[in-house]
C-alpha positions as CSV (number, residue, x, y, z in Angstrom):
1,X,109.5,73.5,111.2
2,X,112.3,71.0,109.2
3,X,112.5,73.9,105.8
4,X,112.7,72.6,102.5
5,X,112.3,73.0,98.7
6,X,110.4,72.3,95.6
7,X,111.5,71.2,92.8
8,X,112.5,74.6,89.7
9,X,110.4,73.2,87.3
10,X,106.8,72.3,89.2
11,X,104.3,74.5,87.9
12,X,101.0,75.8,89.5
13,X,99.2,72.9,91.3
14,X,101.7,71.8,93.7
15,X,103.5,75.3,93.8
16,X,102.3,75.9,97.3
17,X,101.2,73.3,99.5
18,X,100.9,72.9,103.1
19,X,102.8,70.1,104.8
20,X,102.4,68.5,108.3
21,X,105.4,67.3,109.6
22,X,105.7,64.1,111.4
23,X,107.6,64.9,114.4
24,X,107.4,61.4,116.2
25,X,109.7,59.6,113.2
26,X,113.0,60.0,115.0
27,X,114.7,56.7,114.2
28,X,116.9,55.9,110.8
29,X,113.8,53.4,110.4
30,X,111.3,55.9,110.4
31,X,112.8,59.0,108.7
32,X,116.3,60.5,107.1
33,X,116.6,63.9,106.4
34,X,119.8,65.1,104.9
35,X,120.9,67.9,102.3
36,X,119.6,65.5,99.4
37,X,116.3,64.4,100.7
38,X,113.4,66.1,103.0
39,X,110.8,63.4,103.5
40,X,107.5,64.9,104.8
41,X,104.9,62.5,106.5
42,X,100.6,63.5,107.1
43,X,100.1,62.2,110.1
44,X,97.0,62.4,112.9
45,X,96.6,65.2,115.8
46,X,98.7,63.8,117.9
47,X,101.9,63.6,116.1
48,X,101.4,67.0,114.1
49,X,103.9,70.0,114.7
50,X,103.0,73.5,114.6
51,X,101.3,74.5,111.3
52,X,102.5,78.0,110.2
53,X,100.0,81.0,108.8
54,X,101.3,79.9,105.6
55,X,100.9,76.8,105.6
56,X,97.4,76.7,106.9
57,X,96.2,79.0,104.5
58,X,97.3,76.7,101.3
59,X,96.2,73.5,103.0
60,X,92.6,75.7,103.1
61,X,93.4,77.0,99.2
62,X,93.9,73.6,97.9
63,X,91.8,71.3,100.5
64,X,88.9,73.9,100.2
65,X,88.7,76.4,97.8
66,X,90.0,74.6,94.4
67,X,87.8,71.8,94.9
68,X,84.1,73.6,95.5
69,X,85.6,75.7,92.8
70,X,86.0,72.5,90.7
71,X,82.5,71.1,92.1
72,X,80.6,74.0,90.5
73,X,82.7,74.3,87.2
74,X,82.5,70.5,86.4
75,X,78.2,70.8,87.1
76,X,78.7,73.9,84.3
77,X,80.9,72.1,82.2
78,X,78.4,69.4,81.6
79,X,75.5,71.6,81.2
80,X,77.7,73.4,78.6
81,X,78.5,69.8,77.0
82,X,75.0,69.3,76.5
83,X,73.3,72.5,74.8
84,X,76.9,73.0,72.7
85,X,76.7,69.6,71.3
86,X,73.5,69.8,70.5
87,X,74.2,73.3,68.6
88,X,77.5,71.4,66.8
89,X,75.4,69.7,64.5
90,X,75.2,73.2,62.5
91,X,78.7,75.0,63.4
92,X,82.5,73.4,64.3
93,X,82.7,76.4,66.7
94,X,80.5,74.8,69.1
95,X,82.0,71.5,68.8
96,X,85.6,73.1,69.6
97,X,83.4,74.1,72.6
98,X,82.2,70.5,73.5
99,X,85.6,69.3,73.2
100,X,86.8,72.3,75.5
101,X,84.1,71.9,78.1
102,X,85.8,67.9,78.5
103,X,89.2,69.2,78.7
104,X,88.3,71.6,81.2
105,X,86.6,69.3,83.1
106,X,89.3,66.4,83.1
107,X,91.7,69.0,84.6
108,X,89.5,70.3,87.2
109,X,89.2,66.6,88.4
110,X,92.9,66.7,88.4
111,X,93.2,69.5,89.8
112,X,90.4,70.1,92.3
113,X,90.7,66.8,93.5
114,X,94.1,65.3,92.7
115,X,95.2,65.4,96.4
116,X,92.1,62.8,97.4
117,X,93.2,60.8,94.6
118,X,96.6,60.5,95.0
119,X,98.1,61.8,98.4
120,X,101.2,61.4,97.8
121,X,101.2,64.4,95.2
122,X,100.6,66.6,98.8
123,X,102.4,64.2,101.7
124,X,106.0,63.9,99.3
125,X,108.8,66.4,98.8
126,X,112.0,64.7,97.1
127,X,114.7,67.9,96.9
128,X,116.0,67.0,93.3
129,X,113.9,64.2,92.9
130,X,110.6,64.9,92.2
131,X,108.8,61.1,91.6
132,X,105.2,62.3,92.4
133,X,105.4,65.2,90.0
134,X,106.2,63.2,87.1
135,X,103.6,60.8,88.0
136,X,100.9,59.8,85.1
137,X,98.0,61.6,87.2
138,X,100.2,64.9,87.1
139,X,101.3,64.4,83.8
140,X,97.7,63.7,82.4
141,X,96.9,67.1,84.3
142,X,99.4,68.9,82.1
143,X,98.6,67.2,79.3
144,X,94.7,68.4,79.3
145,X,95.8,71.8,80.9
146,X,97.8,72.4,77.6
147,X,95.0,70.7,75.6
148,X,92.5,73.0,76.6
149,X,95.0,76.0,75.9
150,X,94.9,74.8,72.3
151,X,91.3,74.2,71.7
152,X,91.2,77.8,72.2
153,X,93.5,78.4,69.7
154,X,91.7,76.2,67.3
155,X,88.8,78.4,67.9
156,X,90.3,81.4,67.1
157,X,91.1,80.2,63.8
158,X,88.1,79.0,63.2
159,X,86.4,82.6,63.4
160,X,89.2,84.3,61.8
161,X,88.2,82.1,59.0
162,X,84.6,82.8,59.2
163,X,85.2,86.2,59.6
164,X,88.2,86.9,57.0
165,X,87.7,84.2,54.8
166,X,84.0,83.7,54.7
167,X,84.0,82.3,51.4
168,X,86.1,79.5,52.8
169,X,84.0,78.8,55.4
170,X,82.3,75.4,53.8
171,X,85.8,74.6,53.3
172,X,87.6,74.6,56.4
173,X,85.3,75.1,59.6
174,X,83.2,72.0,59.1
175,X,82.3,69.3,61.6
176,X,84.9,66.2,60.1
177,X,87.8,68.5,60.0
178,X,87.2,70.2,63.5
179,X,87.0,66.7,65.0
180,X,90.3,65.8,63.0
181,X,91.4,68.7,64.0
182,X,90.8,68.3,68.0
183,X,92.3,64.8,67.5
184,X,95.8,65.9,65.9
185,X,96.3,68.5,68.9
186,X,95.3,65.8,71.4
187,X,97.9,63.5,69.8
188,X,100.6,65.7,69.3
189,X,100.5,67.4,73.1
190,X,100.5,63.8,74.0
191,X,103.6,62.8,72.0
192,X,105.2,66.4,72.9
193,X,104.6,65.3,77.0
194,X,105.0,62.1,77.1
195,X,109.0,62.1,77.8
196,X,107.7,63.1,81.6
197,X,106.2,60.2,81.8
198,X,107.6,58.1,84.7
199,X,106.0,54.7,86.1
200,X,108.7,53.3,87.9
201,X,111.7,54.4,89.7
202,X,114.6,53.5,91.1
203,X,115.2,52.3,95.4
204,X,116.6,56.0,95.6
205,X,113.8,58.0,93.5
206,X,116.8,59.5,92.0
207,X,116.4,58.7,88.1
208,X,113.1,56.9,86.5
209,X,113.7,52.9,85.0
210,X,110.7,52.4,83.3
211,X,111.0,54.6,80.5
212,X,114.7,54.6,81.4
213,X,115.8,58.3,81.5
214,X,117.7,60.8,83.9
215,X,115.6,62.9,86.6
216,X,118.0,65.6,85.6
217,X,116.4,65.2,81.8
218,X,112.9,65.0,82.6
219,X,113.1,68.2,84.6
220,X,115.2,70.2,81.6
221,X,112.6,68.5,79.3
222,X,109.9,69.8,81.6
223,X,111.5,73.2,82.0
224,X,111.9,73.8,78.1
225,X,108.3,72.5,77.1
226,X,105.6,73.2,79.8
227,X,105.9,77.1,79.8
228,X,105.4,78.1,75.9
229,X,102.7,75.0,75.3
230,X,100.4,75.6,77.9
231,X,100.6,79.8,78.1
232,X,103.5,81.4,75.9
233,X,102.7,80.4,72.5
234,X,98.5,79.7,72.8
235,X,98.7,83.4,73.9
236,X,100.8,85.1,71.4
237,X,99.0,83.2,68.6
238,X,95.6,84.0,69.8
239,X,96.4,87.4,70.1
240,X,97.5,87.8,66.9
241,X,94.2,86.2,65.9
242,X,92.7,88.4,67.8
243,X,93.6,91.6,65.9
244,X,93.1,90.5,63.0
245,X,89.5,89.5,63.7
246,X,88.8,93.0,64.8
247,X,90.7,94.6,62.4
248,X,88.3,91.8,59.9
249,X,84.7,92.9,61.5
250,X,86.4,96.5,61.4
251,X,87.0,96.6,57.5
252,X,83.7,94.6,56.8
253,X,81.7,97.0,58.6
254,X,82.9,100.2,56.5
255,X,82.8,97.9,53.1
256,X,79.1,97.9,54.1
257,X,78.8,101.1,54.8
258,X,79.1,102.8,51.4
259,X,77.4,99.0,49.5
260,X,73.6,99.7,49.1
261,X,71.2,97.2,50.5
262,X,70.6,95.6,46.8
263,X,74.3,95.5,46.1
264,X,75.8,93.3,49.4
265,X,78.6,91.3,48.4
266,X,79.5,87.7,50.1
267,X,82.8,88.7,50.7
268,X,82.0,91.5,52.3
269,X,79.0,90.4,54.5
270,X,79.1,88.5,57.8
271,X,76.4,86.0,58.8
272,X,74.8,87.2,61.9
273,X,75.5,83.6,63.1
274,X,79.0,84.8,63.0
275,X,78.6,87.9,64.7
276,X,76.8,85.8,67.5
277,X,79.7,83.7,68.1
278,X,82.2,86.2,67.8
279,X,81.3,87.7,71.2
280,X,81.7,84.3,73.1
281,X,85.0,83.7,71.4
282,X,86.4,87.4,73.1
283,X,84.9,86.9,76.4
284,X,86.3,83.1,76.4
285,X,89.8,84.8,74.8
286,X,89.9,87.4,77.4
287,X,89.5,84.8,80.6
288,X,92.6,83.2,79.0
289,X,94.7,85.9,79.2
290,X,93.3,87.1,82.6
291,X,94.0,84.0,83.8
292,X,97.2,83.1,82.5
293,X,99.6,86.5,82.3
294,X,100.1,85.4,85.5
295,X,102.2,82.5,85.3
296,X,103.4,84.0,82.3
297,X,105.1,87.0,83.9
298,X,106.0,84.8,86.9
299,X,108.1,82.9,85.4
300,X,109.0,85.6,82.8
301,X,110.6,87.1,86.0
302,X,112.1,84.3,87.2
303,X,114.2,83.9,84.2
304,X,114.9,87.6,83.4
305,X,116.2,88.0,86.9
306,X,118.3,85.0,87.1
307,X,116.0,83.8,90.6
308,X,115.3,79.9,91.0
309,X,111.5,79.4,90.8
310,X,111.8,77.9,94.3
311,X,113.4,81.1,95.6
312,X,110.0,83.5,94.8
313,X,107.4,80.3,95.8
314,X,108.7,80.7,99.2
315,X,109.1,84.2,99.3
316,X,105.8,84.4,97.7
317,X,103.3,81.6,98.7
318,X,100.2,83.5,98.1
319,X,100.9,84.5,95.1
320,X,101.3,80.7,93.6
321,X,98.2,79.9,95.8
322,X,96.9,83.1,93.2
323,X,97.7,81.0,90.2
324,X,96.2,78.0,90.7
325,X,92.9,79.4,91.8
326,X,93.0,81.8,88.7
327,X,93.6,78.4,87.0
328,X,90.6,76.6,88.3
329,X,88.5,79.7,87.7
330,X,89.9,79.6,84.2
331,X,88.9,76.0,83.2
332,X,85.4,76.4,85.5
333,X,83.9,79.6,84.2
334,X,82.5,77.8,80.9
335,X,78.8,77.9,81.8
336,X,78.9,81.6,83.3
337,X,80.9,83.1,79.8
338,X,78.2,80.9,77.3
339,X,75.6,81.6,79.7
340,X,76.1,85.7,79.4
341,X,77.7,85.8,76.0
342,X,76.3,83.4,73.6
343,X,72.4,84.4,72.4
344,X,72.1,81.2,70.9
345,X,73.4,79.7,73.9
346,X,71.0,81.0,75.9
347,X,68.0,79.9,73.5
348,X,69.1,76.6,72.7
349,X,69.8,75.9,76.8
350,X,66.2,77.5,77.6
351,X,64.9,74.9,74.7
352,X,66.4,72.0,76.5
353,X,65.3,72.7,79.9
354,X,61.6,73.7,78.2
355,X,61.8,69.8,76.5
356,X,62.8,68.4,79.8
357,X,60.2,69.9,82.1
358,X,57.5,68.7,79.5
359,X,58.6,65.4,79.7
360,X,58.9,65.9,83.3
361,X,54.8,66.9,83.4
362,X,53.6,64.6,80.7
363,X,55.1,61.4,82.5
């Protein structure tokens, strides 16, 4: 099997596919493969060569596993969409969540099923030249991957304000400003991103003409952005968030601990409401970082030891398979963490499905 390389800069989706290679394109006509380009055709039974162990099991990984994963988490996702805008109407938090569960769910059609919709994401390798990965479909999946990152940060601040700044809650966490809120992120990842953009290139694939630009910049670009606004920075911010949240609930709890029962202060009490939503926030905060200290220390490694990002995907094809699955586990397991965290959740969900059946009997 013809060997061949990525290019640095792709992250997680296309990290570690399988290729079939076409084995009856002997002519210049029908294929060229040289030290600049390695062209990679999916072709029927009869003309496929021998599929390695590795190769079969990412073709599985990404043919397979992502998309039932993606199946199940976009049937969740709109159940969450649902009850959580339905319980938005009295708390931003749950609209951040709305907004989340349609992130999530735009890049788990991206990701689950970006190889149906475009196959030449899976059937093109361009050493140097990577035209498909700068595509808009990939793009838009990077786009919403980081958006989604950032919804999470917005609610973390949101209860860090409800829980150390409860007097400014009426202020800040309100329905208008969480949807201007959700709307400036989506804008500015969108203007931050939008230098990869690339919808036309040149005979050659070598450099992009429509926006006119270098391949050579749109991979530094790529390179230099991607890594701190989809993981990096989301995470460092919402752990800081994170202690001071706790360290909040902490202080708040010994305040009321030495107050009498006719003496509570506003300052110093937190609405059970708050309490309520503070447990879906950690469980939804801790999937985050389960799922992405992965690619973080990946490619903390990478750098660190001076080895191309190519170099360790082939060494270590499973463990880029790892990443995207923890990925589509990430953006799928919505339902599951609202379903076993959130009490009111859980009430307003069983009150829906309790409306629906009645109807269901009465007509």
């Amino acid at each position: 099997m013809e060997n061949f390389t990525l290019p640095q800069n792709i992250r997680s989706m296309t990290k570690c596919n399988s290729f079939l290679w076409n084995s009856s394109s002997t002519s210049i006509q029908d294929a060229t493969i040289d030290n600049n380009t390695s062209l990679c055709n999916f072709t029927s039974a009869a003309n496929q060569s021998v599929i390695t162990e590795i190769d079969y099991g990412a073709s599985w990984v990404y043919f397979y596993l992502i998309p039932i994963i993606s199946s199940f988490g976009l049937i969740g996702n709109t159940l969450s969409f649902i009850v959580v805008i339905q319980l938005s109407r009295v708390s931003s938090f749950y609209l951040y969540l709305a907004v989340l569960a349609l992130s999530d769910s735009v890049v788990l059609i991206l990701l689950g099923f970006l190889y149906y919709i475009d196959p030449s994401v899976f059937l093109s390798a361009h050493k140097d030249t990577p035209r498909n990965y700068y595509s808009p479909f990939y793009i838009c999946y990077i786009i919403f991957s980081q958006y989604s990152s950032w919804i999470i940060v917005a609610l973390s601040v949101d209860r860090y304000i409800a829980v150390c700044h409860p007097l400014k809650v009426k202020t800040f966490c309100t329905r208008k400003r969480a949807i201007t809120t959700t709307m400036c992120i989506f804008l500015a990842i969108f203007a931050l991103d939008f230098p990869l953009f690339c919808f036309k290139w040149n005979d050659d694939n070598t450099s992009c003409l429509f926006p006119a630009k270098s391949i050579h910049f749109t991979a530094e670009y790529f390179n230099i952005i991607d890594l701190p606004t989809y993981a990096m920075v989301p995470v460092a911010i919402i752990l800081v968030l994170s202690i001071l949240i706790i360290r909040g609930l902490y202080i708040a709890n010994k305040r009321r601990q030495h107050l009498s029962n006719n003496l509570t202060s506003g300052r110093m009490k937190i609405k059970s409401s708050t309490l309520k939503t503070m447990v879906l926030l950690m469980a939804t905060v801790l999937i985050f970082f389960m799922t992405s200290l992965p690619v973080i220390c990946v490619m903390t490694y990478t750098l660190a030891a001076d080895v191309g990002f190519t170099v360790f995907m082939h060494s270590n094809p499973y463990i880029i398979c790892m990443i995207d699955v923890l990925s589509a586990l990430n953006h799928a397991a919505n339902f599951a963490l609202y379903g076993l965290t959130g009490t009111t959740f859980r009430e307003e969900l069983l009150k829906l499905f309790c409306r629906c059946r009645f109807r269901g009997v009465t007509g």
